[in-house]
KOLKETI-666588 format. One record per residue (C-alpha): residue in three letters; x, y, z. Coordinates in pm, whole numbers. Layout:
# residues N
+------+--------+--------+--------+
| code |      x |      y |      z |
+------+--------+--------+--------+
|  ALA |      X |      Y |      Z |
...
+------+--------+--------+--------+
This chain:
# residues 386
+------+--------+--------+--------+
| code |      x |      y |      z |
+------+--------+--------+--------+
|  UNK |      0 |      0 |      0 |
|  UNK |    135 |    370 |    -94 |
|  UNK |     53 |    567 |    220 |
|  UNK |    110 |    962 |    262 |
|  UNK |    154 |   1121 |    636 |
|  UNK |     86 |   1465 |    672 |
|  UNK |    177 |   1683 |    934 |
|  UNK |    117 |   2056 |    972 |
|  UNK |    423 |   2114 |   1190 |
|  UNK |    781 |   2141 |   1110 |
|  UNK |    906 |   1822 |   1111 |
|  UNK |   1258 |   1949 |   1164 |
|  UNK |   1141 |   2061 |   1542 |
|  UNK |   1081 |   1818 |   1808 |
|  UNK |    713 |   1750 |   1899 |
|  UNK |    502 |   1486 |   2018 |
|  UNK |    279 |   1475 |   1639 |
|  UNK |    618 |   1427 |   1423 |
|  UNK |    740 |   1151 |   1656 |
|  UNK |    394 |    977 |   1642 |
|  UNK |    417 |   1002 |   1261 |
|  UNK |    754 |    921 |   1252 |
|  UNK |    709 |    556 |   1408 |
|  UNK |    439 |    531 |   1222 |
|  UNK |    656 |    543 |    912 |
|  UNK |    906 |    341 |   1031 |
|  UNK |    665 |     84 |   1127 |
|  UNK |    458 |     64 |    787 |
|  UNK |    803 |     60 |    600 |
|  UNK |    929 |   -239 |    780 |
|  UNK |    614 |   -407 |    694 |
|  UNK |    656 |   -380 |    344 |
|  UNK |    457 |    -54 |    263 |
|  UNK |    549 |    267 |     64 |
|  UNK |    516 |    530 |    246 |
|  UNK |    598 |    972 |    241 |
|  UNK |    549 |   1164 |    489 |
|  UNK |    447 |   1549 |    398 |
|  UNK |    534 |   1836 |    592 |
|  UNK |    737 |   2179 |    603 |
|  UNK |   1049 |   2201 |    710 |
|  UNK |   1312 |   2475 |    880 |
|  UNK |   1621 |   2293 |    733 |
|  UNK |   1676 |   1951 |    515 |
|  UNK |   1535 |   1619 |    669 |
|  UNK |   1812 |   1383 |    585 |
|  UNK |   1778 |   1042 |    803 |
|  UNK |   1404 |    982 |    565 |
|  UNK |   1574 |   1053 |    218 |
|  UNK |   1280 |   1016 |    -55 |
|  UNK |   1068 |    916 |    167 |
|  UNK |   1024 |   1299 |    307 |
|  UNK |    824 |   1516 |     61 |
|  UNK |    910 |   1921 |    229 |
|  UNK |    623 |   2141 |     95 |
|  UNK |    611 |   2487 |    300 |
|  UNK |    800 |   2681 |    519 |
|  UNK |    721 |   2710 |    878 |
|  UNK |    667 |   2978 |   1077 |
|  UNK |    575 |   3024 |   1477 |
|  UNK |    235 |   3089 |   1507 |
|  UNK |     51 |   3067 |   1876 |
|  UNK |   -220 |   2788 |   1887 |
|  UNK |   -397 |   2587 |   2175 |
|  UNK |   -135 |   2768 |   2450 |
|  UNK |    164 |   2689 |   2272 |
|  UNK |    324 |   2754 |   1945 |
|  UNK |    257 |   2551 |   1628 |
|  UNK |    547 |   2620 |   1336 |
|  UNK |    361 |   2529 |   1069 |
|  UNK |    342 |   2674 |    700 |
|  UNK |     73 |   2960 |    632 |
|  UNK |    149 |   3015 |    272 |
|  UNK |   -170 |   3025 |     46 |
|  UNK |     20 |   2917 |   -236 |
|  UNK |     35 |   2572 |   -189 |
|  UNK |   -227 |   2434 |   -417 |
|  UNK |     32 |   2382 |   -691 |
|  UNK |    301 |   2229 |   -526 |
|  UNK |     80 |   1986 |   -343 |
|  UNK |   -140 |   1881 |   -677 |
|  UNK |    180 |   1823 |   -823 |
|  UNK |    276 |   1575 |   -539 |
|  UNK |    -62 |   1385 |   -505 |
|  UNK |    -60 |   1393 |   -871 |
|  UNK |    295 |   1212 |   -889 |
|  UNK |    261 |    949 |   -597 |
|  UNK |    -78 |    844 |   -661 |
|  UNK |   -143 |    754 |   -317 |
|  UNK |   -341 |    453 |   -202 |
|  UNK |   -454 |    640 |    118 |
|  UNK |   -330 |    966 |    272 |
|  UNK |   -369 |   1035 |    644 |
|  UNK |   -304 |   1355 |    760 |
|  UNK |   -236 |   1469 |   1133 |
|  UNK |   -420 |   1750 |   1310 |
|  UNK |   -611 |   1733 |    953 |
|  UNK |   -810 |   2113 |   1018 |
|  UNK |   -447 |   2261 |   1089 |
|  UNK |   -379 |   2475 |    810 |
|  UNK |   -267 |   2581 |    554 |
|  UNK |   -136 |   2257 |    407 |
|  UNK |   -373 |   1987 |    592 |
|  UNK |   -670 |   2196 |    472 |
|  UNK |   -516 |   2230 |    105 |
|  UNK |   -415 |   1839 |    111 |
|  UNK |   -748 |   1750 |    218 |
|  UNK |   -917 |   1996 |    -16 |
|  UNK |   -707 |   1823 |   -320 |
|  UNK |   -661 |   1443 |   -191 |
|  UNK |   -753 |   1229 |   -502 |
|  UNK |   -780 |    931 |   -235 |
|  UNK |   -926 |    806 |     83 |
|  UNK |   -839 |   1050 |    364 |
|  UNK |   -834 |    944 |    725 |
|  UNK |   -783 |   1210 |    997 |
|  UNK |   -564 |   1170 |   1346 |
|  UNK |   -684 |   1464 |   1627 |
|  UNK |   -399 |   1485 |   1855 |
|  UNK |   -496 |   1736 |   2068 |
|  UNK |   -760 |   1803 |   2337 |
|  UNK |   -919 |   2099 |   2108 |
|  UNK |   -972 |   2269 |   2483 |
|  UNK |   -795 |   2582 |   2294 |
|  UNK |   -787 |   2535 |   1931 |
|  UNK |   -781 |   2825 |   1738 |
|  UNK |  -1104 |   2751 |   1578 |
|  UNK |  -1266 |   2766 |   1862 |
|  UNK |  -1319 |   3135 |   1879 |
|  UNK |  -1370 |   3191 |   1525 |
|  UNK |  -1791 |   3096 |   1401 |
|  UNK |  -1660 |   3179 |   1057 |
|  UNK |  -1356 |   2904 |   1007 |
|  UNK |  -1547 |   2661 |   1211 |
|  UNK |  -1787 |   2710 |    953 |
|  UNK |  -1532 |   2684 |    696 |
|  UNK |  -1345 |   2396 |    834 |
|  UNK |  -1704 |   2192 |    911 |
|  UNK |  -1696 |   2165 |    501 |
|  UNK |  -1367 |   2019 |    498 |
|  UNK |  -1405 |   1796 |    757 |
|  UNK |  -1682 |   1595 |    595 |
|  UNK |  -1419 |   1517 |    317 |
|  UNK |  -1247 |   1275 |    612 |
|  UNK |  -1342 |    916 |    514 |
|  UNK |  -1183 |    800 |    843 |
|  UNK |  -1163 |   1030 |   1143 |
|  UNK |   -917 |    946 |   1473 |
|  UNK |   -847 |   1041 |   1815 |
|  UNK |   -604 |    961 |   2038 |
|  UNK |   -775 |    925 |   2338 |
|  UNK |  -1160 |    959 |   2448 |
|  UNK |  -1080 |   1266 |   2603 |
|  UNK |  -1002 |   1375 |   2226 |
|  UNK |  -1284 |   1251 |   2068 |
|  UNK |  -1525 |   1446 |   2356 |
|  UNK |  -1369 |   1760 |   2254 |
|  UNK |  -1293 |   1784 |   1890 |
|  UNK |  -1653 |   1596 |   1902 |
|  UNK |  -1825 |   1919 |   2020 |
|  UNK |  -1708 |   2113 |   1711 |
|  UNK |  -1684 |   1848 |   1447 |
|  UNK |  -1956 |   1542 |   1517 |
|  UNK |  -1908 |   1223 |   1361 |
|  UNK |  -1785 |    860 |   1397 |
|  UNK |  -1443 |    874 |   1575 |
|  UNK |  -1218 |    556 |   1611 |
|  UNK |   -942 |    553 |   1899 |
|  UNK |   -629 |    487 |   1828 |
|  UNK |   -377 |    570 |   2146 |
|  UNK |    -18 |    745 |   2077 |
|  UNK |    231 |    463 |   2124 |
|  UNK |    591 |    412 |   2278 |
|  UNK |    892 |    214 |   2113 |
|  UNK |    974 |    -24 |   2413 |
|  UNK |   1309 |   -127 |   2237 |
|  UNK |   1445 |    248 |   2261 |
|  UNK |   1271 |    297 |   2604 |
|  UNK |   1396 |      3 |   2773 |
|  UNK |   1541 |    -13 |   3147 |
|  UNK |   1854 |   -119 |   2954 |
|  UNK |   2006 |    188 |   2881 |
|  UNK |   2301 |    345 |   3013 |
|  UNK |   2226 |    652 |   3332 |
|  UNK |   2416 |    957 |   3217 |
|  UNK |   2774 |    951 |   3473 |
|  UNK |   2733 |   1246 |   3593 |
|  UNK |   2426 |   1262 |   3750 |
|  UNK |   2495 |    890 |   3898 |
|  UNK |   2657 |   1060 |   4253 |
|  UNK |   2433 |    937 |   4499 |
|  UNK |   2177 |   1190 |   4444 |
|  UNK |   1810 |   1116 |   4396 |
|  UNK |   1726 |   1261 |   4036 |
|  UNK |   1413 |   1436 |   3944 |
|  UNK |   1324 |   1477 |   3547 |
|  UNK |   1123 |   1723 |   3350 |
|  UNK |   1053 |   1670 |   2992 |
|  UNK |    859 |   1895 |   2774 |
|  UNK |    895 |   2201 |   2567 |
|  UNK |    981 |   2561 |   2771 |
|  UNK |    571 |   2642 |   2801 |
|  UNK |    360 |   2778 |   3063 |
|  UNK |    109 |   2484 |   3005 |
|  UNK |    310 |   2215 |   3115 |
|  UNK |    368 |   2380 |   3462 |
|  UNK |    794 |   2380 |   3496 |
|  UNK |    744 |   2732 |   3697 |
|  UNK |    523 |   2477 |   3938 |
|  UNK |    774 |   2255 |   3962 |
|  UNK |   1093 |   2461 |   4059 |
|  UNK |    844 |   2618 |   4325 |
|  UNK |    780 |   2246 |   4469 |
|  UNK |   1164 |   2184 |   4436 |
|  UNK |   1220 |   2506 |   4625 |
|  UNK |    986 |   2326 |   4903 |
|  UNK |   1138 |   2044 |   4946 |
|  UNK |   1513 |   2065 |   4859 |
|  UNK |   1552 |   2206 |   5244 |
|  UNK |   1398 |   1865 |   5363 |
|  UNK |   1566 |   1630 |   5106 |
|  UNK |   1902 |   1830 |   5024 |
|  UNK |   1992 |   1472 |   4836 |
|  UNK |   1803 |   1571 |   4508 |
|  UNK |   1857 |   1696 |   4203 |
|  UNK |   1629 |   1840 |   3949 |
|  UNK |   1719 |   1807 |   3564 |
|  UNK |   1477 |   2018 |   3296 |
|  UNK |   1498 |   1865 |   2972 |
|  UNK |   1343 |   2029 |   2678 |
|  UNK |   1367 |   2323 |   2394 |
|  UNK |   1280 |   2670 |   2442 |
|  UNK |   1506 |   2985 |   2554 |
|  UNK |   1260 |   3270 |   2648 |
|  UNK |   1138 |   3130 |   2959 |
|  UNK |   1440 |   2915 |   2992 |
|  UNK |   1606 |   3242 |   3051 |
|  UNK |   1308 |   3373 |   3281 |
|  UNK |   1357 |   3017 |   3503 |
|  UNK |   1708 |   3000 |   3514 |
|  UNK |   1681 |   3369 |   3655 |
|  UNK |   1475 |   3261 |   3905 |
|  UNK |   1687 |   2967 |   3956 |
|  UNK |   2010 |   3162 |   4085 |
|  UNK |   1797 |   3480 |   4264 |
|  UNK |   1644 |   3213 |   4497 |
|  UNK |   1999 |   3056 |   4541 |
|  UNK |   1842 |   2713 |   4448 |
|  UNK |   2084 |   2425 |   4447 |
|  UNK |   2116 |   2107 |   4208 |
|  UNK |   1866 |   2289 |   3883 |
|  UNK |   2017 |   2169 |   3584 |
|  UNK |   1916 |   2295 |   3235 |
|  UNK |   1980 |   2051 |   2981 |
|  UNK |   1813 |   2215 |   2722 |
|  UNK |   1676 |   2030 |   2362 |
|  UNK |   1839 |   1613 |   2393 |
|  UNK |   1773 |   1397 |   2070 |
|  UNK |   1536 |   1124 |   2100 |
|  UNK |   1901 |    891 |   2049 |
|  UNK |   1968 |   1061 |   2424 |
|  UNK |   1671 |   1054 |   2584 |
|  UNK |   1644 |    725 |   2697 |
|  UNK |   1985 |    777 |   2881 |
|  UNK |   1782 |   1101 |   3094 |
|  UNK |   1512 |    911 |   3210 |
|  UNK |   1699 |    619 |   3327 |
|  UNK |   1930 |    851 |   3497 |
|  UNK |   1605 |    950 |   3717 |
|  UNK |   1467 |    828 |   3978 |
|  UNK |   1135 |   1023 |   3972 |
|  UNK |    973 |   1175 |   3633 |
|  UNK |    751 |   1487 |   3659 |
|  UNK |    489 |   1613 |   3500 |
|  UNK |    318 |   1914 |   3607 |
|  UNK |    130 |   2030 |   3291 |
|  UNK |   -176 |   2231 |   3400 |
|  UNK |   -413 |   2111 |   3102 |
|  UNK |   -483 |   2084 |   2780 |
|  UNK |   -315 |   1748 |   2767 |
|  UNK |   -550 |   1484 |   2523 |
|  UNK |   -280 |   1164 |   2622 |
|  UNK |     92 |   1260 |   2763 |
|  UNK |    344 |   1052 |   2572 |
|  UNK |    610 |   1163 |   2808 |
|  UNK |    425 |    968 |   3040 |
|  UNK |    430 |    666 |   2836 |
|  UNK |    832 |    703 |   2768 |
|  UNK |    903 |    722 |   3132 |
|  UNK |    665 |    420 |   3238 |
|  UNK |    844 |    216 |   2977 |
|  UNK |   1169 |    283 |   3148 |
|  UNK |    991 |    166 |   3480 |
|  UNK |   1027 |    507 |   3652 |
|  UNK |    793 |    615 |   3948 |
|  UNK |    557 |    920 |   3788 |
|  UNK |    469 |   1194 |   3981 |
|  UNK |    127 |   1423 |   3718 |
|  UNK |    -70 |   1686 |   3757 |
|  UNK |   -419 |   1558 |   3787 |
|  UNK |   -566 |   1695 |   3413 |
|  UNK |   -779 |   1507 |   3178 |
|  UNK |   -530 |   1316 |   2974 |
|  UNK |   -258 |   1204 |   3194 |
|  UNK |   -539 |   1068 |   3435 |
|  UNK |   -679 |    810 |   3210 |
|  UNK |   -367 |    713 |   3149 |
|  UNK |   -195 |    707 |   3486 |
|  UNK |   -406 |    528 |   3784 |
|  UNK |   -338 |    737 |   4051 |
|  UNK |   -119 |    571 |   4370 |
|  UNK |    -74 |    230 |   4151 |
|  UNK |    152 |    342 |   3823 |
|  UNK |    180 |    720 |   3936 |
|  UNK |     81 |    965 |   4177 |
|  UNK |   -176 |   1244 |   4040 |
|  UNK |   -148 |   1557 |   4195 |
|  UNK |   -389 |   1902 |   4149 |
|  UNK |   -274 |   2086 |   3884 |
|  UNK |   -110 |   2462 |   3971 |
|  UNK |    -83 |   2323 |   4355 |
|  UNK |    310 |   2356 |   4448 |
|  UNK |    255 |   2275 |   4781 |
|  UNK |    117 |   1888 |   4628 |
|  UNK |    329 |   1882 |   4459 |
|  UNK |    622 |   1860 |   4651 |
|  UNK |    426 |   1614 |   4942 |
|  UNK |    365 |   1387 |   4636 |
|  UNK |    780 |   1413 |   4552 |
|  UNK |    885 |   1373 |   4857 |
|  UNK |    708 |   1067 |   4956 |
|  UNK |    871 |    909 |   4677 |
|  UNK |   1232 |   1028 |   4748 |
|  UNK |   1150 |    909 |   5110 |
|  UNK |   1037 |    572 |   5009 |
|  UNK |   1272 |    341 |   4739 |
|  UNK |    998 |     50 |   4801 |
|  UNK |    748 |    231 |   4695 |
|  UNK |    962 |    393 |   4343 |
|  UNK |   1025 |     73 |   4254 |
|  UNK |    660 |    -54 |   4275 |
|  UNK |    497 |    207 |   4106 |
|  UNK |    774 |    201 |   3833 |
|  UNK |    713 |   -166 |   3766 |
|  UNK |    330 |    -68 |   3755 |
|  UNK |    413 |    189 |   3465 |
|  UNK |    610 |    -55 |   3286 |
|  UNK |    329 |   -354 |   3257 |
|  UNK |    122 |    -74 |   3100 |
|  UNK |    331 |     35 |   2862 |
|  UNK |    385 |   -263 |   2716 |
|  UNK |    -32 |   -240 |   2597 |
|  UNK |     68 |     51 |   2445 |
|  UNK |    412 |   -121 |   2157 |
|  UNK |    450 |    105 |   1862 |
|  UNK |    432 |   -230 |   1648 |
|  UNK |     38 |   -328 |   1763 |
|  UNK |    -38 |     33 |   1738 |
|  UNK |     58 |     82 |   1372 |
|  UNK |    -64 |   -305 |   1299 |
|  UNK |   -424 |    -85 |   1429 |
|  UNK |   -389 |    177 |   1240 |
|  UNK |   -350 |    -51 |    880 |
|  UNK |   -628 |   -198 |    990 |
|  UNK |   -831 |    124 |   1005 |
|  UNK |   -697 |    203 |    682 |
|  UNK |   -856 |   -155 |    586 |
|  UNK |  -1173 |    -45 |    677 |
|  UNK |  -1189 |    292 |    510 |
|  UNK |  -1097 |    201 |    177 |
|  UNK |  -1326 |    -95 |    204 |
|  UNK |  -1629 |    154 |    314 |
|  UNK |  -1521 |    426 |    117 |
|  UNK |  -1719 |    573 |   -167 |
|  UNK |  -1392 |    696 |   -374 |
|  UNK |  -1240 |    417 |   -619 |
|  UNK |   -896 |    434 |   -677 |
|  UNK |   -621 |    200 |   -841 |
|  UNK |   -333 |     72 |   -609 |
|  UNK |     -6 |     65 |   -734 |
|  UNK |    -28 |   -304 |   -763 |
|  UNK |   -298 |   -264 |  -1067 |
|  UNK |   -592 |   -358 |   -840 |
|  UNK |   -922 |   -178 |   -766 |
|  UNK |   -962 |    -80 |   -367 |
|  UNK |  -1339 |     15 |   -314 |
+------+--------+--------+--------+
């Protein structure tokens, strides 16, 4: 099967939509299918080769309390006819599918089955304030032939703007690259009890709440450390100011690590944070650090508590509440017992959750749609898919 991915965002910049596209490549490839992936670009994609079609450039653009660097040239039409035109796709699925402008002019122009992955909660989309492109975007959502979420908590709120038949299909995690097995970074291995943050510089997922917890319970448990790991200078700045007035001890920036690295950060912990303070539809980070068998310590929002069970693979705390925060922490810096069961909790259920049985579920979707859907189109092969 000949299979486009689309994303909106740059998929030269780190984000939780181009990794969950690109194991979703690598997955379909290794099981024999063709596959592009579509998407603008800052600077050349090299590791994909052919198999990375760059159509826009991106550019920073505010969007569900973060920033989306996508493409918002109106001039795409050409460009992306010519590509659909040339590839002759067997089904194109495209991510965050009402982003535009190149989901909207890839759906507009798809000469094949579409299917449709929401990523997001939709708490803050931009469409959401705007009658007139919900309007405008209701039209090109009932072009999707297939429509998925990836998580109920999704489907409830992209659901209230766009009804229809939604199929969930969770993010996944690649178990081989977040295994218990990798190395702890030296460094940080001193005796110390390590506490990780990963996620992007934002306000939304709550790192100013977390250095206020630290700030609470370093005093108590001077044994700690807290490592930040993630992109994003303006309020990296702003924290690490706030950092040295307080004179807090053992903060450590780390800034953007590859996903090659990553693995080595959260083994080096020995308790994974996430304080985000909403708009969360799943929490992959969660996922990643369960895999590695790591005690979780979340902010009690939407989607990280359907997927953590609070006080058996994680502790859920109120989101914004420092002072939570930090009793939740330092229970588990208190108690190794207790780390280690709630880590081996996290890692039975990530293993429901292999990158392998999610793509296998997504082909199978893909199955269905071109079975049910109306548009005929020739495979590669020379056959007819109805």
């Amino acid at each position: 099967m000949k299979i486009a991915l689309v994303s909106p965002y740059d998929f030269a910049y780190p984000g939780g939509v181009t990794n969950h596209i690109s194991y979703l490549e690598r997955h379909f490839t290794r099981l024999g299918h063709d596959v592009r992936i579509i998407a603008p670009a800052s600077r050349a994609v090299s590791n994909l080769g052919d198999r990375f079609i760059p159509i826009g450039t991106p550019r920073p653009v505010p969007a569900s309390g973060s920033i989306a660097r996508i493409t918002i040239s109106p001039w795409l039409s050409s460009r992306v006819s010519r590509v659909l035109a040339r590839e002759n796709f067997d089904i194109i699925h495209l991510h965050e599918p009402l982003m535009p402008m190149l989901c909207t002019t890839v759906l507009r122009l798809a000469n094949a089955p579409t299917v449709g992955t929401f990523h997001a909660s939709g708490t803050r989309s931009w469409y959401n304030y705007s009658p007139v492109a919900n309007l405008i975007l209701r039209r090109w959502f009932r072009r999707l032939d297939g429509r998925i979420t990836v998580s109920e908590l999704a489907t409830e709120r992209v659901a209230k703007y766009f009804p229809g038949c939604y199929h969930v299909i969770p993010n996944g995690v690649d178990l081989e690259h977040f295994s218990p097995n990798a190395a702890p970074l030296g460094q940080f291995s001193d005796g110390k009890l390590n506490i990780l943050f990963v996620g992007r510089l934002e306000k939304r997922k709550g790192l100013d709440y977390l250095l206020k917890a630290y700030k609470l319970i370093k005093p108590e448990f001077p044994a700690c450390r807290l490592i930040v790991v993630g992109p994003g200078n303006r309020l990296r700045r702003k924290y690490e100011k706030q950092v040295k007035k307080s004179g807090l001890a053992d903060v450590i920036f780390a800034g953007y690590v590859s996903n090659d690295d990553l693995p080595r950060y959260y083994q080096t912990a020995d308790i994974f944070c996430a304080p985000a303070t909403g708009w969360e539809s799943f929490g992959i980070i969660l996922l990643e650090a369960m895999a590695m068998g790591k005690a979780i310590v979340a902010s009690n929002v939407e989607g990280y508590a359907r997927l953590v069970s609070d006080n058996v693979d994680g502790l859920l705390v109120p989101p914004r509440d420092e002072q939570a925060l930090g009793r939740a922490l330092l229970t588990l810096l208190k108690d190794k017992s207790l780390r280690t069961k709630i880590g081996a909790q996290g890692r039975l259920k990530a293993s429901e959750y292999a990158w392998e049985d999610i793509a296998r579920r997504v082909l199978d979707y893909y199955a269905t749609v071109l079975n049910e859907s109306p548009l005929k189109k020739e495979s590669s092969s020379g056959t007819v898919l109805v």
